[in-house]
Phi, psi and omega in degrees: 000131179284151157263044204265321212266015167292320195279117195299153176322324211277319173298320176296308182275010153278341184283322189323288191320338213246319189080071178267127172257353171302318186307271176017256166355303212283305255234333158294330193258349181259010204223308173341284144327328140312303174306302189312298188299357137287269173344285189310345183261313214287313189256326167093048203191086168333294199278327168261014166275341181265001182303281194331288230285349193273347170305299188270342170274316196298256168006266129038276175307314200311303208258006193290311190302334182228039177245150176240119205268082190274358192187094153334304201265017190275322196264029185303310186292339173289321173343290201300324165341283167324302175294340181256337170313319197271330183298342170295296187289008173289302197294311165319310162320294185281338188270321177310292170336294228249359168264323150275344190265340164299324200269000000 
């Protein structure tokens, strides 16, 4: 049995950095839910709210080697941030869609 979910953010995003995919796993099952309930405030839409967050840990993965994490709950306050970012090219996406389906 692993002790990954023993280990404080700080430890997790360094096994992260490395590509530990347990870290990962960890850093998803404490965070998802924060995200997702933003999102979800933020669009007001269940199927893009889990869309966004699932958005942003895939980004997370992409990008783990060269992003510097020093503190998870530091970047709380960035989330809605983060999330309307990711959340930009959707309402385009969706405004293209709703321009084609009128022409």
């Amino acid at each position: 049995m692993s002790a990954i979910h023993l280990l404080d953010d700080d430890q997790l995003t360094g096994l992260l950095r490395t590509g530990n995919e347990l870290a990962f796993t960890e850093i998803y099952n404490r965070y998802w839910d924060k995200l997702y309930y933003i999102a979800h405030k933020l669009l007001k839409d269940t199927d893009a709210a889990e869309e966004i967050v699932q958005d942003v840990f895939f980004i997370l993965w992409k990008k783990r080697e060269t992003l510097t994490i020093k503190s998870l709950p530091a970047y709380r306050p960035l989330w809605p941030a983060i999330l309307s970012i990711v959340r930009c090219p959707k309402k385009k996406t969706q405004k293209n869609k709703k321009t084609s389906l009128a022409g």
